[in-house]
C-alpha positions as CSV (number, residue, x, y, z in Angstrom):
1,X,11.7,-36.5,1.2
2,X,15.2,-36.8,-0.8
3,X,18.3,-34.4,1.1
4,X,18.2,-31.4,-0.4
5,X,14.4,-31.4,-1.7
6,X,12.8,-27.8,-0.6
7,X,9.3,-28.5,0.7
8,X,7.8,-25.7,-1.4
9,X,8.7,-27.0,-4.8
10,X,5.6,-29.7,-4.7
11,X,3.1,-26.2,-4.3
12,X,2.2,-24.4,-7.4
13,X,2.1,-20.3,-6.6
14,X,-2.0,-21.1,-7.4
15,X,-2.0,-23.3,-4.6
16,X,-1.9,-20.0,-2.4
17,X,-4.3,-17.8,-3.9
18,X,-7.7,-17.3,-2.0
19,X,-10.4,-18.4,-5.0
20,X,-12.8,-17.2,-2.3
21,X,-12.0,-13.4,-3.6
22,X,-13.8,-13.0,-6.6
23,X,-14.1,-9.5,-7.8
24,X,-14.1,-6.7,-5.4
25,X,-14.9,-2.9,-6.1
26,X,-11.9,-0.5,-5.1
27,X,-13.0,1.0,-1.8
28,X,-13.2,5.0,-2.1
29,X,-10.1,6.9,-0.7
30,X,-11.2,9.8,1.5
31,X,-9.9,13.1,0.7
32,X,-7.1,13.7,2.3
33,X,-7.7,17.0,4.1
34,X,-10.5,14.9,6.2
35,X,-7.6,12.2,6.9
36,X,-6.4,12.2,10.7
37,X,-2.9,12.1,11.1
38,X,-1.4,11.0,14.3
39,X,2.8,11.0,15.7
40,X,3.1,8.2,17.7
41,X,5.8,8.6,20.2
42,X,4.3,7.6,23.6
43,X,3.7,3.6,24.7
44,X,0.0,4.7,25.3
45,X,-0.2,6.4,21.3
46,X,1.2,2.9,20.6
47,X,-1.3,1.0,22.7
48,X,-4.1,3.0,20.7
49,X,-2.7,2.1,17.3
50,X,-2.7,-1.5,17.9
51,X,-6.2,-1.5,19.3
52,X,-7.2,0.5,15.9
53,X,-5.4,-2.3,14.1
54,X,-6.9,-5.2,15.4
55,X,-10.7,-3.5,14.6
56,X,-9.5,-2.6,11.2
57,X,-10.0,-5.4,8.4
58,X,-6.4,-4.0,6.3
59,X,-3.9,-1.6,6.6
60,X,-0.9,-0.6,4.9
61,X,3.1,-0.2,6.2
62,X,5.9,1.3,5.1
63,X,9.4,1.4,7.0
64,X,12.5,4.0,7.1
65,X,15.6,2.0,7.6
66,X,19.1,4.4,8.0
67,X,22.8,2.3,7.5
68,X,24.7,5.3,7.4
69,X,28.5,4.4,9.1
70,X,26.6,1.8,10.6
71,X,26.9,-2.4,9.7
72,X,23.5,-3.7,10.3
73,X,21.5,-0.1,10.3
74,X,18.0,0.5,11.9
75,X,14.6,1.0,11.3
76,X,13.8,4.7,12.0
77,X,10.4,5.1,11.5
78,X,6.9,3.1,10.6
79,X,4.2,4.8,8.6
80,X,0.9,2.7,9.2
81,X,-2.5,3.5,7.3
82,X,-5.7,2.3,7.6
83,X,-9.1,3.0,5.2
84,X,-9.6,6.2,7.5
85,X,-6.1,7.3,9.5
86,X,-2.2,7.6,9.1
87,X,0.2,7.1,11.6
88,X,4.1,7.5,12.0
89,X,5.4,5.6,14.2
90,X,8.5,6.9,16.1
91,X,10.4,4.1,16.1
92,X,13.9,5.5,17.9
93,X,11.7,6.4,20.8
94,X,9.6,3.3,21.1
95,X,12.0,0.8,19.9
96,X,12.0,-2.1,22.4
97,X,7.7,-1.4,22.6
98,X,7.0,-2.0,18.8
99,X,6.9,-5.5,19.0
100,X,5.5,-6.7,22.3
101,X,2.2,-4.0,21.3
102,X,2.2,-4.9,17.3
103,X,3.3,-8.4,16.9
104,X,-0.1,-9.9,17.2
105,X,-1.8,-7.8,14.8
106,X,0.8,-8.5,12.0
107,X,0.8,-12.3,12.4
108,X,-2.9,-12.3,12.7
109,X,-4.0,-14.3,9.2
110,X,-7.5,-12.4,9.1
111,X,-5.8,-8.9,8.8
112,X,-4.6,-7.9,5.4
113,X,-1.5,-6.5,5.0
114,X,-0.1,-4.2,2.0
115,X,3.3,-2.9,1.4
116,X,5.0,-1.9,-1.7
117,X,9.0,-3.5,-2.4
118,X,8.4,-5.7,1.4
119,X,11.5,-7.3,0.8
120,X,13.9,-5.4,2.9
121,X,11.0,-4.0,5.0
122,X,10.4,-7.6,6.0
123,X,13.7,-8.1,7.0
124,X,13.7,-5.3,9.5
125,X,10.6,-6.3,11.4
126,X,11.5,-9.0,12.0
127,X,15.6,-8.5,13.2
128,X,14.4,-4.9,15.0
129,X,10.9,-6.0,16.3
130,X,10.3,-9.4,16.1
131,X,7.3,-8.9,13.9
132,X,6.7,-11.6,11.7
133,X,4.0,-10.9,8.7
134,X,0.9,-13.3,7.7
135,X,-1.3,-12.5,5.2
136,X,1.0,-9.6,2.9
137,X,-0.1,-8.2,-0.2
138,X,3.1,-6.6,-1.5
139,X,2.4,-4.3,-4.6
140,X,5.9,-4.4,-5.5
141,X,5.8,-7.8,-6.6
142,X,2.8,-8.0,-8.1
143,X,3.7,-5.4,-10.6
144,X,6.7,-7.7,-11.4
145,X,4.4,-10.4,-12.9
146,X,4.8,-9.3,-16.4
147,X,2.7,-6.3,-16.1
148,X,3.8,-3.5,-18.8
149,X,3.9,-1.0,-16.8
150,X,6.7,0.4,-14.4
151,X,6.6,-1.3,-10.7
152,X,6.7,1.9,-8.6
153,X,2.9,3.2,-7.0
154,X,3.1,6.1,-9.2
155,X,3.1,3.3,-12.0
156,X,0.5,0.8,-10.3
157,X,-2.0,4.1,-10.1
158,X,-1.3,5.0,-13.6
159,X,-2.3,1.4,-15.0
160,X,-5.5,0.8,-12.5
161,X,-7.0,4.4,-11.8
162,X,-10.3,4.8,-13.3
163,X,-10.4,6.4,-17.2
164,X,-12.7,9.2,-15.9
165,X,-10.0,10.6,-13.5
166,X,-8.0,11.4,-17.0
């Protein structure tokens, strides 16, 4: 390779997208009342999660991240969702336990990951936890394609939610 030639540039985006996908049917979101919620805030909550994690085919993240009269900030909390529970992570409390319990489960290819506007979010797991993502589906950045409609969730639900829901 010529100095300065980034590796990447001989891939099309195509070149990553799974062909073996087809066309799926939206799963059907449980009503929220009969949705389990759980704090996690003890190593043995977090050694549950992960275990519910690695039987679970997907699940979604979302971090809290505080730089207030701070340089480099800190993740404050994780919010993890599955088909069929939330969690919230404490993430103050089990700081230096986050990664050694969830790292496998978010590198593990098989697992599909969603997040919405990942980039910073990506950042943090990986400088406060050491949690490095494979297999991210980032709804943020596919509403940036040229889609006409605003990229926030309120906006992706708008466009995709079925006409009878009007």
């Amino acid at each position: 390779m010529k100095r300065g030639t980034v590796w990447l540039e001989k891939f099309s985006a195509l070149d990553f997208v799974d062909e073996k996908v087809g066309i799926v049917e939206p799963a059907k979101v449980p009503p929220i009342e009969s949705t389990p919620f759980k704090l996690v805030a003890a190593v043995k909550d977090l050694k549950e999660l992960a275990a519910k994690l690695h039987s679970a085919d997907e699940f979604s993240v979302d971090l809290e991240h505080n730089q207030y009269r701070s340089f480099q900030g800190l993740t404050c909390l994780m919010q993890i969702s599955t088909r069929t529970e939330d969690f919230v992570v404490d993430t103050l409390k089990l700081r230096i336990h986050i990664g050694p319990y969830l790292r496998e489960v978010f590198k593990d290819p098989t697992k599909k990951k969603v997040m919405h506007g990942a980039d910073r979010d990506i950042v943090w797991l990986q400088r406060d936890f050491g949690i490095y993502i494979c297999n991210l589906f980032d709804t943020g950045q596919e509403a940036g394609f040229g889609l006409a409609f605003k990229a926030t969730v309120n906006g992706i639900v708008r466009n995709y939610r079925p006409k009878n829901l009007e």
